[in-house]
C-alpha positions as CSV (number, residue, x, y, z in Angstrom):
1,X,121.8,245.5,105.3
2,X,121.2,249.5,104.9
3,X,118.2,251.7,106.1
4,X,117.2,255.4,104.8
5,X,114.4,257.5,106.0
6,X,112.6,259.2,104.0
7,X,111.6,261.7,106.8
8,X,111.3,261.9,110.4
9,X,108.9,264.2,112.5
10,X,105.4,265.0,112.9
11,X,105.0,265.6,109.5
12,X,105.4,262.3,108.2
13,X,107.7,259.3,108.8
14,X,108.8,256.3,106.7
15,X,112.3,254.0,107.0
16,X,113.5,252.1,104.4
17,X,115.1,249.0,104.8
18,X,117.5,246.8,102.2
19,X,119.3,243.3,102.0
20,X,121.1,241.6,99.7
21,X,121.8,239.1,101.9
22,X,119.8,236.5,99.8
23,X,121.0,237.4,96.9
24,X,118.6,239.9,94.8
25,X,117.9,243.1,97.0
26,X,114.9,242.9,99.1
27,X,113.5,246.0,100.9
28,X,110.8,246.7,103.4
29,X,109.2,250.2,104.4
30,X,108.4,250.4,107.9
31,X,105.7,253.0,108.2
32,X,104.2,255.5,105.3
33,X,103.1,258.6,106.7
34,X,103.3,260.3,102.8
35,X,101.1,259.6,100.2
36,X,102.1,257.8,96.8
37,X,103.0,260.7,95.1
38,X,105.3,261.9,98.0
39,X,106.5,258.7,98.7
40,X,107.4,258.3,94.8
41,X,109.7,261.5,95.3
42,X,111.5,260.6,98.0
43,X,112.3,257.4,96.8
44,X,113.6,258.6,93.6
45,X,116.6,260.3,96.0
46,X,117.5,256.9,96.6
47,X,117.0,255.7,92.7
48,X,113.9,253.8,93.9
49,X,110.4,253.6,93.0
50,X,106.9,251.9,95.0
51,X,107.5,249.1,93.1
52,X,110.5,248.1,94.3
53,X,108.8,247.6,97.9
54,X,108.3,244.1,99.3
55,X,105.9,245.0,101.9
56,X,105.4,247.5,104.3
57,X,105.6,247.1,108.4
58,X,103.5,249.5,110.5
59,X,104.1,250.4,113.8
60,X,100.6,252.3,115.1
61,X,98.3,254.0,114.0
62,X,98.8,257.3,114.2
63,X,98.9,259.6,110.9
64,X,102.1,260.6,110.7
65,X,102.8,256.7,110.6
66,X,100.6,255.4,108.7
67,X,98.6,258.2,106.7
68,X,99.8,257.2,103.3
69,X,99.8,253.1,103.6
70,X,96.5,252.2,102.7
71,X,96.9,254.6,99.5
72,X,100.2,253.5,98.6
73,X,99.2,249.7,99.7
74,X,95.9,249.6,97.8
75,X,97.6,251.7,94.6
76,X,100.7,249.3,94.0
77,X,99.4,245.8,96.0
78,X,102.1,246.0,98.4
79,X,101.3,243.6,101.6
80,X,101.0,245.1,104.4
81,X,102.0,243.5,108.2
82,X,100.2,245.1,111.0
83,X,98.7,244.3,114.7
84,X,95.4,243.7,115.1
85,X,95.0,246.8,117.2
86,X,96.2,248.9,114.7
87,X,94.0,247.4,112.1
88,X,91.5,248.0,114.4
89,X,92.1,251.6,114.5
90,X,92.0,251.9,110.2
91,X,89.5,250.9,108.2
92,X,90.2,247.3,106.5
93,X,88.4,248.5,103.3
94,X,90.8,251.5,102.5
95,X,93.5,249.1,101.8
96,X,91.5,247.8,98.7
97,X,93.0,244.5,97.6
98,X,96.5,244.3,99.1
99,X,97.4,241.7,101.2
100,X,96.9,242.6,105.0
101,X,98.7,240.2,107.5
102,X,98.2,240.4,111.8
103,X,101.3,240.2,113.9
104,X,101.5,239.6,117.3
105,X,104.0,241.6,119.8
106,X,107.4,239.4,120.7
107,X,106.4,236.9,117.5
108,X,108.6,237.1,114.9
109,X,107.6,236.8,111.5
110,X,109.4,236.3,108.2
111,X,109.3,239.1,105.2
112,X,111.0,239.5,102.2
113,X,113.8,237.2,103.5
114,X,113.6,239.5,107.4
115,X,113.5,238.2,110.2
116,X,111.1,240.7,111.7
117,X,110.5,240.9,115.5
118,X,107.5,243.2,116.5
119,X,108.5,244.7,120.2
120,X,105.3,245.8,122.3
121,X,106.0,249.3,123.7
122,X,104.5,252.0,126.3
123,X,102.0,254.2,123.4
124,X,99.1,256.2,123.1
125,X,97.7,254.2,120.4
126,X,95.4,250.4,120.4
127,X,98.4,248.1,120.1
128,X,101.8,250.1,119.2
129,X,104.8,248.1,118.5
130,X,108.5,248.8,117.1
131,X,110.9,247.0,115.3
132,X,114.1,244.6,115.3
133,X,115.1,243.3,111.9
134,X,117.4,240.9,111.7
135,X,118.8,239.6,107.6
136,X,121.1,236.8,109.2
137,X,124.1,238.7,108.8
138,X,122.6,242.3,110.7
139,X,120.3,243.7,113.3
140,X,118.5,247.1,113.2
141,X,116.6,248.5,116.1
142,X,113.6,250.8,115.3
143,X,112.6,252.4,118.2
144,X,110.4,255.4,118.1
145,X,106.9,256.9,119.3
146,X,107.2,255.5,122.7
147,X,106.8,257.3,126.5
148,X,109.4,255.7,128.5
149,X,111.9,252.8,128.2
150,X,111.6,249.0,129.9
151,X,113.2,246.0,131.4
152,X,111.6,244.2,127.7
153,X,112.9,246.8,125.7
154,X,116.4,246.7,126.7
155,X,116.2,242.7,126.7
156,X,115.2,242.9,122.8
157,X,117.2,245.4,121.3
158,X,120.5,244.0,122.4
159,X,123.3,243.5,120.6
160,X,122.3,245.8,117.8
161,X,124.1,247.0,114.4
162,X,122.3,249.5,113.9
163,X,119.7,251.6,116.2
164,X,117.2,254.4,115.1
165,X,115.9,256.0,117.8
166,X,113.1,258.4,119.1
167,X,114.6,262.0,120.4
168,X,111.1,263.5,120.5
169,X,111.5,266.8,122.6
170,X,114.2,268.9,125.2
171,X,112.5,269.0,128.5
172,X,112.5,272.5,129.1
173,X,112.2,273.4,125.5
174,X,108.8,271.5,125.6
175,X,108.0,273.3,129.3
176,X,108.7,276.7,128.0
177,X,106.9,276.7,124.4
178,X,103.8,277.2,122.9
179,X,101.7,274.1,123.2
180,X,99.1,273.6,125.2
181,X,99.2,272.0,128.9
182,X,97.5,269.2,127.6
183,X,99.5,268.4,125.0
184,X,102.9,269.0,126.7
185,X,101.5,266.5,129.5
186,X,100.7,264.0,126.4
187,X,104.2,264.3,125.2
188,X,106.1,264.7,128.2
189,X,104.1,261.2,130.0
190,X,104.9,258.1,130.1
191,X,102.6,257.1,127.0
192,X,103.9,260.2,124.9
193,X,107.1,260.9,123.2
194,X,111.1,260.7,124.2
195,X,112.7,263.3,125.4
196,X,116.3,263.7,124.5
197,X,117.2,262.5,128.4
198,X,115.4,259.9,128.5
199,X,116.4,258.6,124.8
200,X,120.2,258.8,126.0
201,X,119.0,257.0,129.0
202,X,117.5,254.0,126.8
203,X,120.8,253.9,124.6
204,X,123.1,253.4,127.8
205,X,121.3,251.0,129.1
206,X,121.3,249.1,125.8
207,X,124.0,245.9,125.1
208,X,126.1,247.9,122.6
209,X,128.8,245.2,122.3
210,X,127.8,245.2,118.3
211,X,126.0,248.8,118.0
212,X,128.2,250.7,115.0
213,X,125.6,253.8,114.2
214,X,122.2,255.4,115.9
215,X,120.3,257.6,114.1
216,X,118.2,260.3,116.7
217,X,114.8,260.7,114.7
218,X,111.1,262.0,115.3
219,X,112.9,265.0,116.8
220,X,109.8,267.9,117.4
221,X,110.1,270.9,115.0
222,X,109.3,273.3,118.0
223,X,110.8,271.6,120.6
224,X,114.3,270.4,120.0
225,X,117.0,271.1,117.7
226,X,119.9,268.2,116.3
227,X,122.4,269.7,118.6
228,X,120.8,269.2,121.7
229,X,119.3,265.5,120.6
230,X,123.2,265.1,119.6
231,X,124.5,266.4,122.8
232,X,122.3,264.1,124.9
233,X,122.9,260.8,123.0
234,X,126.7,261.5,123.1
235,X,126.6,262.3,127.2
236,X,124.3,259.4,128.0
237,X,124.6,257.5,125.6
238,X,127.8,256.4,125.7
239,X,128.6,256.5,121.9
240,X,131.4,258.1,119.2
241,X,130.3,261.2,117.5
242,X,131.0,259.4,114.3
243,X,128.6,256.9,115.2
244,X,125.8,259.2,115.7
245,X,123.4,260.9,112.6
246,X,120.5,262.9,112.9
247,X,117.0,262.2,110.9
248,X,114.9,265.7,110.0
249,X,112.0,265.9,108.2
250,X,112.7,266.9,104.8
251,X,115.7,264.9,104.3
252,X,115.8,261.9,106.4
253,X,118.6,260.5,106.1
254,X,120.8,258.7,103.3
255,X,121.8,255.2,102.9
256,X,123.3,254.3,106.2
257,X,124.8,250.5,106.7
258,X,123.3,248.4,109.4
């Protein structure tokens, strides 16, 4: 199994994910926050296009998440797996004819030859849930857009390959900048965003008997920068500098093998 983003941050975020454990390659796209057109571009880094998608996975509702989805979905037919509080959230009719499917949190469903396990977690959205995807032979972790880490969390993504994980903001980068109080309170509580700390904090408490790479993503534009999200993950998190990459927004990140 390998993964890519396609971009990480406010701005927009999607994660591909391939196998060719089956046999042909299979790939899922866990959340769309770009719209066909983008999405078309940044797949063609990779030598991809839509149509090579299985199905696409969303995690909540939130634009930057799922903004291009029912577009792309409705466009090129591409099922769609989603909770039903998310669902809730859209509107059913913007995703034309594609298939929509409900998941449930801590049920694990089958796609494009994944084993996908939907992991409830502490969100300002109707039901928010990340990611462990398991091919037989790998497991990813994708664990972003969440306030603060738990006792489930760490039980379900043990014993990872890979790990993709939310380092949102620097504490007193976020105390010190621009937003408004509101909004730093949104981010900084316990239904907001990671901060760097409290991502490294997650990581070391993490089984990591298996974990070979973790990729920091969603980090803020305005209130972090890769060195300090890299500086925390290596001091809490227990982990080899060459086992660490950083997402951005623009770029993502390339291939990387699970």
């Amino acid at each position: 199994m390998r993964f890519a983003s396609l971009g990480s941050g406010s701005a927009g975020n999607a994660l591909l994910v391939e196998s060719s454990a089956g046999g042909s390659p299979r790939r899922l796209l866990i959340d769309c926050g770009f719209g066909p057109r983008e999405l078309s571009r940044r797949l063609a880094r990779l030598g991809l296009a839509v149509d090579d998608l299985d199905a696409i996975v969303v995690t909540h509702e939130h634009g930057d998440h799922v903004g291009g989805v029912p577009a792309v979905a409705r466009r090129f037919e591409i099922p769609v797996h989603l909770t039903w509080g998310t669902l809730s959230a859209l509107s059913a009719r913007a995703f034309g004819d594609a298939p929509l499917h409900l998941i449930e949190p801590s049920k694990v469903f089958e796609v494009a030859e994944f084993a996908v396990e939907p992991v409830a977690v502490p969100h300002d959205a109707r039901e928010p849930v990340q990611f462990v995807i398991d091919d037989g032979q790998s497991r990813l972790g994708v664990l972003t857009d969440l306030g603060h880490g738990t006792a489930h969390i760490t039980r379900c993504f043990a014993r990872l390959s890979a790990l993709v994980l939310e380092c949102n903001h620097d504490e007193q980068l976020l105390a010190q900048g621009n937003y408004p109080p509101a909004l730093k309170r949104r981010i900084a509580g316990p239904y907001g965003h990671l901060s760097n700390r409290e991502a490294g904090q997650i990581l070391a408490a993490l089984d990591r008997s298996a974990l070979a790479c973790v990729v920091a993503a969603h980090l803020s534009e305005h209130n972090n920068h890769p060195d300090l999200a890299r500086a925390a993950l290596l001091g809490h998190g227990g982990i080899a500098a060459d086992m660490l990459r950083v997402a951005d927004q623009e770029e993502g990140v390339d291939w990387t093998l699970a």
